[in-house]
C-alpha positions as a Markdown table, in Angstrom:
| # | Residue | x | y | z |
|---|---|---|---|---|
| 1 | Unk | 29.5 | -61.8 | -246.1 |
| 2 | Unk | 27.1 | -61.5 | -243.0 |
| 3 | Unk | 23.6 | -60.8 | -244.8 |
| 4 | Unk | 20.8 | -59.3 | -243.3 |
| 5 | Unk | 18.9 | -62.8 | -244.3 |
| 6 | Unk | 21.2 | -65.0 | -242.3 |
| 7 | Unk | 20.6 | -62.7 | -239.4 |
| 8 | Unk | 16.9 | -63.0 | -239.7 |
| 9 | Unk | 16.5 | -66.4 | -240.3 |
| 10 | Unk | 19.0 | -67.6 | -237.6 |
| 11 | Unk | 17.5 | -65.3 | -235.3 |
| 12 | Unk | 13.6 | -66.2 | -235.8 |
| 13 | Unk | 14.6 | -69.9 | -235.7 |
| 14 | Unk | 16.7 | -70.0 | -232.8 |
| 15 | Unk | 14.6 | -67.5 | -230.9 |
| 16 | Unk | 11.5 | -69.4 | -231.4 |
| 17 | Unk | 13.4 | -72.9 | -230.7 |
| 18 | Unk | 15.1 | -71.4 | -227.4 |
| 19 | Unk | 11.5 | -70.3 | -226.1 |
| 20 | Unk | 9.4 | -72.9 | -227.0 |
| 21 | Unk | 7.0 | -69.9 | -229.1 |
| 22 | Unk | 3.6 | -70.0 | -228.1 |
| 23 | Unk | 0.7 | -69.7 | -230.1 |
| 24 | Unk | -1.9 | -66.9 | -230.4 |
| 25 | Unk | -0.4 | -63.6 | -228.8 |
| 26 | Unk | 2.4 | -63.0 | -226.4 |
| 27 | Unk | 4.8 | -62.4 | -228.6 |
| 28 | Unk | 6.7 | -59.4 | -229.7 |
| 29 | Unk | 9.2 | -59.1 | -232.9 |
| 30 | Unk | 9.9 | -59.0 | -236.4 |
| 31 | Unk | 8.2 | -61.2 | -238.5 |
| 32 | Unk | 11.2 | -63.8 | -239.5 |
| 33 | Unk | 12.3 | -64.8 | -242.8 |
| 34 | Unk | 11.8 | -68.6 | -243.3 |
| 35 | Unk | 14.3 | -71.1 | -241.9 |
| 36 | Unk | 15.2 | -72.8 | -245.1 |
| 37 | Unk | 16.0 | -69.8 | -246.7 |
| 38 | Unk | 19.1 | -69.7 | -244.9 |
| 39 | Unk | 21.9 | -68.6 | -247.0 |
| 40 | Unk | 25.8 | -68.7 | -246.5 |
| 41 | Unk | 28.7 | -67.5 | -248.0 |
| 42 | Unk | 29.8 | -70.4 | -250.3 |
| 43 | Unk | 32.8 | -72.5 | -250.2 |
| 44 | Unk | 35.8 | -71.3 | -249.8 |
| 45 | Unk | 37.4 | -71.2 | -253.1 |
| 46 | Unk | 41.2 | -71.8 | -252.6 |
| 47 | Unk | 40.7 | -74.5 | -249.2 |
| 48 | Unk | 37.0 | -75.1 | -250.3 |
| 49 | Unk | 36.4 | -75.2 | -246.3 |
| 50 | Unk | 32.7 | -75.0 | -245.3 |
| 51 | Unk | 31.4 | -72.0 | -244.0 |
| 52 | Unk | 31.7 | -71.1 | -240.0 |
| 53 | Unk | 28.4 | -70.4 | -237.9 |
| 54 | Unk | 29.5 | -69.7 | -234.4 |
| 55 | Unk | 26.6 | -68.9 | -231.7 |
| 56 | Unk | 26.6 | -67.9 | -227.8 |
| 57 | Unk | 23.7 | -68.4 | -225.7 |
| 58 | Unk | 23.7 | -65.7 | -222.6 |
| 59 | Unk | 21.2 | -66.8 | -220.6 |
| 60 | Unk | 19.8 | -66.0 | -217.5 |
| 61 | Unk | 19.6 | -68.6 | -214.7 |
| 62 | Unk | 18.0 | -67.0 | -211.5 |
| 63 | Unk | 14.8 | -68.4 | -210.5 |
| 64 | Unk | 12.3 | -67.2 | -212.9 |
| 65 | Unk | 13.8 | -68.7 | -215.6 |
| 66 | Unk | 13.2 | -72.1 | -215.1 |
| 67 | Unk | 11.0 | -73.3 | -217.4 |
| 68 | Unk | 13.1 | -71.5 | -220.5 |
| 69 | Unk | 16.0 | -73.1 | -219.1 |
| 70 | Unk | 14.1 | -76.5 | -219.1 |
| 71 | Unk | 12.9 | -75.6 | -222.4 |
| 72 | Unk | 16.8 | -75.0 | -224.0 |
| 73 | Unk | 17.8 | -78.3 | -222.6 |
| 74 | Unk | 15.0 | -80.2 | -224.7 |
| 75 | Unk | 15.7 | -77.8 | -227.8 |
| 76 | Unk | 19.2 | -77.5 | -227.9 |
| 77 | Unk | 19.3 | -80.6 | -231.2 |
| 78 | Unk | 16.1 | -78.8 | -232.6 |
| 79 | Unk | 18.7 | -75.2 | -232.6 |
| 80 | Unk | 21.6 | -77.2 | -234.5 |
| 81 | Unk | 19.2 | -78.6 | -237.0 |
| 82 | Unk | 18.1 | -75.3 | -238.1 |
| 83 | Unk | 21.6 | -74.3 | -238.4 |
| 84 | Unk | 22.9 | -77.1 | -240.5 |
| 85 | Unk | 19.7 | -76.5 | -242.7 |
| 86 | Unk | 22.1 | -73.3 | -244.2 |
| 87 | Unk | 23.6 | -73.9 | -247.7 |
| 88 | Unk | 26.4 | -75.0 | -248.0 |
| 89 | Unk | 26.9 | -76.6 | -245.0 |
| 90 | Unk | 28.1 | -75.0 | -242.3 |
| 91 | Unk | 30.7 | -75.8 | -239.5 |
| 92 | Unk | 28.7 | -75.3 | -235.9 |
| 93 | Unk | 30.1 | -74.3 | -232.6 |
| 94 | Unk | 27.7 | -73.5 | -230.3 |
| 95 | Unk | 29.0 | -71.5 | -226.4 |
| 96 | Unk | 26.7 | -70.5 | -223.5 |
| 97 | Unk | 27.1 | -67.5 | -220.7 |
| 98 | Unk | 25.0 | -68.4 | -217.4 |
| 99 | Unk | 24.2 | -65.9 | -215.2 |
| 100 | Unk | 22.6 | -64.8 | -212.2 |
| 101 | Unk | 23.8 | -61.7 | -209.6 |
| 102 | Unk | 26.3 | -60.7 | -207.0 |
| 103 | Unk | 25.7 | -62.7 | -204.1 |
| 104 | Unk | 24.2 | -65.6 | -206.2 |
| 105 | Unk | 25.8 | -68.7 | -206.2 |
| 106 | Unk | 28.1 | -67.2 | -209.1 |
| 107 | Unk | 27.6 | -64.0 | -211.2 |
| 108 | Unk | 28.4 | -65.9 | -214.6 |
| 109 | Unk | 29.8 | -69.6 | -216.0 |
| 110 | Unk | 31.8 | -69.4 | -219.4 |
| 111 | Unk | 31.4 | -72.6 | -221.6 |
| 112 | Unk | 33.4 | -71.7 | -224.7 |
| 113 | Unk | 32.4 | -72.5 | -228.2 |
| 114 | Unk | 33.2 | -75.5 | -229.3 |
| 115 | Unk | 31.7 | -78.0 | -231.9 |
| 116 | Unk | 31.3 | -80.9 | -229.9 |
| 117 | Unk | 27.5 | -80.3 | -229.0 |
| 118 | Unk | 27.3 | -83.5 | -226.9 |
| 119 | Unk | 29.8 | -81.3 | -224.6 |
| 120 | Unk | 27.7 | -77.8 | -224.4 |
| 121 | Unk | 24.2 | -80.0 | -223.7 |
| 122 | Unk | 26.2 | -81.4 | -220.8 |
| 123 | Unk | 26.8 | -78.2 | -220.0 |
| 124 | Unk | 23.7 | -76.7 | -220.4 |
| 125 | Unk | 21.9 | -80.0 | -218.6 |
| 126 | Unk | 23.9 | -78.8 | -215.2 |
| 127 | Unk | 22.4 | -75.2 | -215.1 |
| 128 | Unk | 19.4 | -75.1 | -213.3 |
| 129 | Unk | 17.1 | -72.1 | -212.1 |
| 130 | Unk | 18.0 | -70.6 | -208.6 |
| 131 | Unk | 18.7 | -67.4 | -207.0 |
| 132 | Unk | 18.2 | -64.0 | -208.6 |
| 133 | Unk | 15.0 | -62.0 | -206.4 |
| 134 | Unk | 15.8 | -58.1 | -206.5 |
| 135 | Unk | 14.7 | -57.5 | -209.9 |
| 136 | Unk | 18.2 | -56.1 | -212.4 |
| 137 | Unk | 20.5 | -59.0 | -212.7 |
| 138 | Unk | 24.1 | -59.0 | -214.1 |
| 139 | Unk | 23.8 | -58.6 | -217.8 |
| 140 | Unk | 26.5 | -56.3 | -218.2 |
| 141 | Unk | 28.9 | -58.4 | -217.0 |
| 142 | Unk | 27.2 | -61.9 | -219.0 |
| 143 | Unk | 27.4 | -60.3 | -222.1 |
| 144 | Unk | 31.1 | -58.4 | -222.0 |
| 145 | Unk | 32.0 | -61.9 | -221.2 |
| 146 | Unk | 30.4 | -63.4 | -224.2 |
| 147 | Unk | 32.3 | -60.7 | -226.5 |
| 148 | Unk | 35.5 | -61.0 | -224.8 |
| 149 | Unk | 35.8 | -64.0 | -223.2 |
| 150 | Unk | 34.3 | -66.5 | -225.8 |
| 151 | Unk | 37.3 | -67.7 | -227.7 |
| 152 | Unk | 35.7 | -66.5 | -231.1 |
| 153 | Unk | 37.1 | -67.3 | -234.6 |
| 154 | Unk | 39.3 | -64.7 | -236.5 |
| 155 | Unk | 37.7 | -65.9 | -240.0 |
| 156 | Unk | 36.2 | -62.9 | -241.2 |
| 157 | Unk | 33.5 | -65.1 | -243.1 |
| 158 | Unk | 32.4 | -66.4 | -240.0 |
| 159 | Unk | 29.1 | -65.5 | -238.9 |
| 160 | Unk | 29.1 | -64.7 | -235.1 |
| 161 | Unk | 26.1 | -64.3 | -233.2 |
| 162 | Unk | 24.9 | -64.1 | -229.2 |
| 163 | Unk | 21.3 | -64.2 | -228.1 |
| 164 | Unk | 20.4 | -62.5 | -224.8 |
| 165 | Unk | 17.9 | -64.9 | -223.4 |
| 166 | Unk | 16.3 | -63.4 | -219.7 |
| 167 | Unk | 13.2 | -61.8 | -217.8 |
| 168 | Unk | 15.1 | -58.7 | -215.9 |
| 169 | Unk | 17.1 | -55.5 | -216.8 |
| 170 | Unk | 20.5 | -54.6 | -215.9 |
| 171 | Unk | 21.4 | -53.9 | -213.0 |
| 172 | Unk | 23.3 | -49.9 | -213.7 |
| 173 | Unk | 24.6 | -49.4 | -210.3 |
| 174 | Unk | 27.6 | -51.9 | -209.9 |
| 175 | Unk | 31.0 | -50.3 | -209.8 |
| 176 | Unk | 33.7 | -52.0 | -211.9 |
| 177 | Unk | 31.0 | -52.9 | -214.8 |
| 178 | Unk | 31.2 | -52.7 | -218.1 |
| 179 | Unk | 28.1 | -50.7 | -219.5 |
| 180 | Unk | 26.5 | -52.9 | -222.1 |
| 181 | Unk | 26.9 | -50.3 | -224.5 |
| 182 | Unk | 29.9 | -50.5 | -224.8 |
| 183 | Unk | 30.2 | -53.7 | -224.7 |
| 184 | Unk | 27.8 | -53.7 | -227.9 |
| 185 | Unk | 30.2 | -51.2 | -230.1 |
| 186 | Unk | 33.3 | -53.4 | -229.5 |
| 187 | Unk | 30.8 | -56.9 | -230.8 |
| 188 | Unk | 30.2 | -54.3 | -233.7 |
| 189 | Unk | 33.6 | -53.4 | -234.6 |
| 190 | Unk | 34.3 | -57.5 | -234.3 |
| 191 | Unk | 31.5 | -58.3 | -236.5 |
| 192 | Unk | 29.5 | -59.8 | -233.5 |
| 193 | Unk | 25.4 | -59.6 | -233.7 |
| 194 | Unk | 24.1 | -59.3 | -230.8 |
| 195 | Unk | 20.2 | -60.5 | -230.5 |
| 196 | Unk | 17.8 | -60.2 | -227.2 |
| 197 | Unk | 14.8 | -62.4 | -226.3 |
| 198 | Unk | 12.6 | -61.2 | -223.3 |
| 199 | Unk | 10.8 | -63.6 | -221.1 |
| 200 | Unk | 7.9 | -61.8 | -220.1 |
| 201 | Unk | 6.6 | -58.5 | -220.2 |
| 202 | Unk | 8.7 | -56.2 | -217.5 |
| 203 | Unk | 8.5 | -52.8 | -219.3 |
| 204 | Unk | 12.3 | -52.2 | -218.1 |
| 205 | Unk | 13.8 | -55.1 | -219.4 |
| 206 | Unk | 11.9 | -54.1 | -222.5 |
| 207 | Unk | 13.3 | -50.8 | -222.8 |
| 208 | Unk | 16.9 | -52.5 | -222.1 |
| 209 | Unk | 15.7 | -55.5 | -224.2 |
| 210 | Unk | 15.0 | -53.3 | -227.4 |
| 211 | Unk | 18.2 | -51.1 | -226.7 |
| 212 | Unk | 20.5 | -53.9 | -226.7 |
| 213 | Unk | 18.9 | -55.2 | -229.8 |
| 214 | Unk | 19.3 | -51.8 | -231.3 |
| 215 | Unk | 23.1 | -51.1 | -230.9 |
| 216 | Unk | 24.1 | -54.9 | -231.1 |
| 217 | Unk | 22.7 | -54.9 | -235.2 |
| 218 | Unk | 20.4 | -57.4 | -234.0 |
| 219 | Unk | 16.0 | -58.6 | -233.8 |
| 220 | Unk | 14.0 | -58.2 | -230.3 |
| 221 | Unk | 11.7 | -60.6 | -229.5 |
| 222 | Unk | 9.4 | -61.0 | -226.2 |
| 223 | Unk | 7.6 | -64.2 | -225.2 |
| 224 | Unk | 5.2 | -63.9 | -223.2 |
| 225 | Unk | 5.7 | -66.7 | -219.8 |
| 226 | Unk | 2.3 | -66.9 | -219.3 |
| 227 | Unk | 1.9 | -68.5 | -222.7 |
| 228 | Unk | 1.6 | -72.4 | -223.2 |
| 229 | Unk | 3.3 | -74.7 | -225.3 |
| 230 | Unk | 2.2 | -77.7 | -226.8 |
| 231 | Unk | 4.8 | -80.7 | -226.5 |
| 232 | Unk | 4.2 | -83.0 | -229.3 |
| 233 | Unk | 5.9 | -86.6 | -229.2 |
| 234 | Unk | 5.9 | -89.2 | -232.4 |
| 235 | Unk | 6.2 | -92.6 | -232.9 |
| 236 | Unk | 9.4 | -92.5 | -234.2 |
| 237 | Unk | 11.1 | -91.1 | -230.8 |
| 238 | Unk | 12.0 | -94.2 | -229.7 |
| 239 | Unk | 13.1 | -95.9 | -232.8 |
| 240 | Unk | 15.6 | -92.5 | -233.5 |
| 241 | Unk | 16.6 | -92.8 | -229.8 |
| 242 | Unk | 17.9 | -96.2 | -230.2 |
| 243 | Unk | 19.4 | -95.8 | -233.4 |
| 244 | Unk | 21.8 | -92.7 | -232.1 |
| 245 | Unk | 22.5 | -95.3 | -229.7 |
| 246 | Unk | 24.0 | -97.7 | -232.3 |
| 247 | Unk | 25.4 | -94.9 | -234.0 |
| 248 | Unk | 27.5 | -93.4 | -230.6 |
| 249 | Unk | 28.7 | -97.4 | -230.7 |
| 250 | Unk | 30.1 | -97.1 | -234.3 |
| 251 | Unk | 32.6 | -94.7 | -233.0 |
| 252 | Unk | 36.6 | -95.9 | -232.5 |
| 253 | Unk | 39.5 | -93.5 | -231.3 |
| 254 | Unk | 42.9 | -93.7 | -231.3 |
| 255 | Unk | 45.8 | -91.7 | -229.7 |
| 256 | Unk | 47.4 | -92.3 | -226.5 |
| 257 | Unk | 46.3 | -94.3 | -223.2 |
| 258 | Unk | 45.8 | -91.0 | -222.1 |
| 259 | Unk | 43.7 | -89.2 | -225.4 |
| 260 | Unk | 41.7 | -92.6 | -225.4 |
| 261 | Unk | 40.7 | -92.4 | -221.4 |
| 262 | Unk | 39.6 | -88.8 | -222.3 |
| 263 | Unk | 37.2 | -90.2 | -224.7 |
| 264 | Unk | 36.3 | -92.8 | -222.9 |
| 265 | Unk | 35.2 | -90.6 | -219.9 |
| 266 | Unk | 33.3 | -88.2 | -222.3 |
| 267 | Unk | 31.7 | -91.3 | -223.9 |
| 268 | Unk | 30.3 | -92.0 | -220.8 |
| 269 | Unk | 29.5 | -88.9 | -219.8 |
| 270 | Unk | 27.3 | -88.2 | -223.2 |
| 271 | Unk | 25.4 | -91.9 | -222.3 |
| 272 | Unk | 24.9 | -90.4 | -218.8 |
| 273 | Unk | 23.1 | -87.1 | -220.4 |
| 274 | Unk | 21.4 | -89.3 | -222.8 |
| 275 | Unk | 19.7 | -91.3 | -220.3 |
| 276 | Unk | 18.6 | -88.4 | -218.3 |
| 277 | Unk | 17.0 | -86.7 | -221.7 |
| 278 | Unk | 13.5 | -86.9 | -223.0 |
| 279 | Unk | 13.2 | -89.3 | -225.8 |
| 280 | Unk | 12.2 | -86.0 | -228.2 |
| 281 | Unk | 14.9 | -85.0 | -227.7 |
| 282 | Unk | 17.6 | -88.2 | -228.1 |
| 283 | Unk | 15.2 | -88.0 | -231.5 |
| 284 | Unk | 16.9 | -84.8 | -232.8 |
| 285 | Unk | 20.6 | -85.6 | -231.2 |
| 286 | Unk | 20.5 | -88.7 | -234.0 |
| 287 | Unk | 18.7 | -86.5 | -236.6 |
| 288 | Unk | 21.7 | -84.1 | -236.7 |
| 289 | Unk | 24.2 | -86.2 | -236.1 |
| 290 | Unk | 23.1 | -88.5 | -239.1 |
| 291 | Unk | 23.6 | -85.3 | -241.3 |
| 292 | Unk | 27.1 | -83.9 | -242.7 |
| 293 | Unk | 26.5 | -80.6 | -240.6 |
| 294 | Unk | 26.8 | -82.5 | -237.5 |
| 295 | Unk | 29.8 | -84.9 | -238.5 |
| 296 | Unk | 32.3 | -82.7 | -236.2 |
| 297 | Unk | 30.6 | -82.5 | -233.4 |
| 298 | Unk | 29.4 | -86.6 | -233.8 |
| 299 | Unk | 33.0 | -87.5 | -234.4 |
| 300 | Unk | 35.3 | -85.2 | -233.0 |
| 301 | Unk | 39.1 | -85.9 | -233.7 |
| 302 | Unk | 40.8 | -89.0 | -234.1 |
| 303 | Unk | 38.0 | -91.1 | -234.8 |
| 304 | Unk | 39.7 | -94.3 | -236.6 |
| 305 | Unk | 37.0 | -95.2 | -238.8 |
| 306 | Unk | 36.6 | -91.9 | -239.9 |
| 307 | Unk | 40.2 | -90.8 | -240.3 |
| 308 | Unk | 41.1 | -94.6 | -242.4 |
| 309 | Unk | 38.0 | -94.8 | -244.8 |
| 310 | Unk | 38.6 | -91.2 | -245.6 |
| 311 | Unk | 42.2 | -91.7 | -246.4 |
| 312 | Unk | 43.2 | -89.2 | -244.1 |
| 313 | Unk | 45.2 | -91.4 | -242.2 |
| 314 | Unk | 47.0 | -94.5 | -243.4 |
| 315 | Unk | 46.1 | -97.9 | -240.7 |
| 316 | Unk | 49.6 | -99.0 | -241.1 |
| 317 | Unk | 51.3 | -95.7 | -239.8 |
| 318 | Unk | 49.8 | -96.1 | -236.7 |
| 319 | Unk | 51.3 | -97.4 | -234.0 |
| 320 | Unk | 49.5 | -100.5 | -232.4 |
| 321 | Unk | 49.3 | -99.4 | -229.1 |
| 322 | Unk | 47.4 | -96.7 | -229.9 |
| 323 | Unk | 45.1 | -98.6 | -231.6 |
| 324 | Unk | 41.6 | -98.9 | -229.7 |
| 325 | Unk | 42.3 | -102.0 | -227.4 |
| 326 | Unk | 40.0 | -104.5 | -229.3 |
| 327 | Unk | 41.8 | -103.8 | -232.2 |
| 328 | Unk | 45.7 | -104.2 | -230.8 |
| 329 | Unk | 45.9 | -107.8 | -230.9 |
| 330 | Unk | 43.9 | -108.5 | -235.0 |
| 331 | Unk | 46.1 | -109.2 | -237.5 |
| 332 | Unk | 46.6 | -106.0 | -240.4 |
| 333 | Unk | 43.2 | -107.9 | -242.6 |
| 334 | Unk | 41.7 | -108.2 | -240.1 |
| 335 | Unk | 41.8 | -104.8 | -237.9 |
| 336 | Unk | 40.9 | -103.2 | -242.2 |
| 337 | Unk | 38.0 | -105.5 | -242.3 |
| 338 | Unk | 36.9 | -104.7 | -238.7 |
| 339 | Unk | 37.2 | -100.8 | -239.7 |
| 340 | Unk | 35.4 | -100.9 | -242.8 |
| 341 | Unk | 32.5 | -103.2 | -240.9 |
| 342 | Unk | 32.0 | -100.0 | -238.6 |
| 343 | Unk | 31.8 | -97.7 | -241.7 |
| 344 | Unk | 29.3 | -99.7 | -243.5 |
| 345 | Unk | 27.2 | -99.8 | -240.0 |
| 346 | Unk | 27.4 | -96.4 | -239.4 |
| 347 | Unk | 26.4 | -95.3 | -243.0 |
| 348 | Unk | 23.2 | -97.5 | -243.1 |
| 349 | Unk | 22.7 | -96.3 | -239.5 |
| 350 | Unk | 22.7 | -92.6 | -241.2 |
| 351 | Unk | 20.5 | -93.0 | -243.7 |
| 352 | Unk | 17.5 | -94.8 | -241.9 |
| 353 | Unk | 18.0 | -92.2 | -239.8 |
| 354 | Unk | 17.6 | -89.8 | -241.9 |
| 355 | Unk | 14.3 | -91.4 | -243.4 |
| 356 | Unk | 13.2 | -92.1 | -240.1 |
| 357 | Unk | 13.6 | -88.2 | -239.3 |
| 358 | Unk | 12.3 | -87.1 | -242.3 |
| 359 | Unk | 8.4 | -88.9 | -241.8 |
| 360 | Unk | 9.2 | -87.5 | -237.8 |
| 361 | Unk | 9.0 | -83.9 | -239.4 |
| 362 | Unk | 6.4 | -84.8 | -241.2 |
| 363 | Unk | 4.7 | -86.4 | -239.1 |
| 364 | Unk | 4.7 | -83.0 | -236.4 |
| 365 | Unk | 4.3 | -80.7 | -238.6 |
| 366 | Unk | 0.8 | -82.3 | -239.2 |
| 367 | Unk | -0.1 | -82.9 | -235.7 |
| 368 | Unk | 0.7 | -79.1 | -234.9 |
| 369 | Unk | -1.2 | -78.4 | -238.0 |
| 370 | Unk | -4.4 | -79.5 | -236.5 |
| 371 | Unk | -4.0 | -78.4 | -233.0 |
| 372 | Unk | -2.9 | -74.8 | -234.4 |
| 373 | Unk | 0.5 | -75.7 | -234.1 |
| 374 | Unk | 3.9 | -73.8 | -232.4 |
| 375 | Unk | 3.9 | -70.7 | -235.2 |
| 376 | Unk | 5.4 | -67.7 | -235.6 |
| 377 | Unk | 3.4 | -64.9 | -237.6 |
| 378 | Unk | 2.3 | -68.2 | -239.5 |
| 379 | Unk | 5.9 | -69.5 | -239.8 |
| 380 | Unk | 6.7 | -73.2 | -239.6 |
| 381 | Unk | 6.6 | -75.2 | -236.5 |
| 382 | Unk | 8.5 | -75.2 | -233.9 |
| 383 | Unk | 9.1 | -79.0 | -232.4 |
């Protein structure tokens, strides 16, 4: 059941964590329900599997867009947060569409869904602002390829959603394009909503903007790029980043030499991204990791410690070489005891921080509070 209030409290929270909202005016749209109010449809009775939230971000990279795009890279936690704040807890895959123009350095760059968010902020981190210039840009072509070329769940309790994130129209002249439009009626007939955020004020894209909006069942927003934002750090940034440090180190994986070299080199990878981000933002990567929303994407598959406390798998029907190295050469006790050391690390690890994330809220909620804070029609924050 895909109600009206998920729709409107996705999109106002997403929306205004994509574009970093401004205060004051600049800013076009329906007012948004709040956040929190987020509802679901419940378990699934029979398999009692949680509900699906699947989201696609087509977003345009040409030039102009730079500081959105900068903007996405810092928020991209903040938007999973809101979306594991849904009851009951959601599953979260998250996909992105980059595009630009013919003759750009490419038209568009796929990055399915998938819920291993450590993956899509890689993704996202390599997309920077460039090319673009004449004004219409390929959005027909971004967004047939975020209805068609997304690999999107067949669950028809899923809720499916794209946001159109740009500054410039369409362009309407290319041969061998798809017309958004109809584009639009096939996301309809899939149960897609499609929502579109304007960057600036181009009375075009507007017209485009509000169309899309229109025949995709979605909300319009505009922000206006002249407006500031106000980037608030806490003194619990550091401690959280450190923490998700510790926690990334609780993780074990088994399979192959081959599965495990994968890991390994995505491991690495994710410490590589995580060095390059802002400690803000390594602040909400532990926050929603910590919570049971963001287990999946924290954990992915075959994660020893995981699979053996749970009692999913059994220790003793694995093979020892596919064991994690440290642990191929312990005796049975002792490779248990080493297992269940992990799990009892990574759960205190959770819950401080959790607290620790819970006086960070708090603690920006007041700050923004008092400066006139990141709001929406008066909404809450946006940090």
């Amino acid at each position: 059941m895909k109600t009206p209030l998920i729709a409107l409290a996705l999109f106002a929270a997403t929306a205004a964590t994509v574009a970093l909202l401004p205060a004051g005016p600049g800013i076009a749209g329906r007012p948004p329900e709040d956040p929190a109010q987020i509802l679901l449809p419940p378990l699934d009775p029979l398999t009692q599997e949680q509900p699906l939230v699947e989201v696609v971000f087509v977003l345009d990279t040409t030039g102009s867009m730079g500081g959105l795009i900068q903007a996405a890279k810092e928020k991209i936690w903040s938007i999973a947060s809101t979306l594991a704040s849904a009851q009951p807890v959601p599953q979260i895959r998250l996909g992105l569409v980059a595009y630009r123009d013919r003759g750009d350095a490419y038209v568009t760059r796929v990055v399915d869904l998938s819920a291993d968010l450590d993956a899509i902020h890689a993704a996202l981190m390599d997309f920077e602002a460039q090319g673009g210039g004449d004004g219409p840009e390929s959005v027909n072509q971004a967004l047939h390829e975020a209805v068609q070329q997304i690999t999107w769940s067949e669950d028809p309790r899923a809720y499916q959603v794209v946001f159109l994130v740009g500054d410039a129209p369409p362009h309407l002249d290319y041969p061998n394009d798809v017309p958004y439009a109809e584009t639009l009626a096939l996301a309809r007939e899939r149960g897609i909503r499609v929502n579109a955020i304007q960057c600036g004020q181009e009375a075009v894209t507007s017209e485009h903007w509000e169309r899309i909006a229109q025949l995709g069942d979605g909300q319009y927003l505009r922000v206006d790029q002249a407006g500031s934002a106000v980037a608030v750090a806490s003194p619990y940034d550091r401690r959280l980043a450190e923490l998700a440090a510790e926690l990334d180190a609780t993780r074990l994986y088994y399979g192959s030499a081959e599965e495990q070299a994968l890991k390994e080199r995505q491991q690495a990878a994710s410490e590589k991204r995580q060095a390059e981000a802002s400690l803000a933002s390594r602040a909400r990567r532990a926050g929603f990791n910590a919570r049971e929303a963001g287990k999946a994407s924290f954990l992915g598959d075959k994660e020893l410690v995981e699979d053996v406390i749970s009692g999913r798998v059994e220790l003793s029907a694995i093979a020892p070489t596919l064991l994690p190295a440290p642990l191929q050469a312990m005796a049975p006790q002792a490779q248990q005891a080493a297992i269940t050391e992990k799990a009892e690390r990574r759960q205190a690890l959770s819950q401080e921080i959790q607290a620790l994330s819970a006086q960070r809220d708090a603690y920006l909620k007041q700050e923004l509070a008092g400066r006139g804070g990141l709001r929406y029609e008066g909404e809450s924050p946006v940090y």
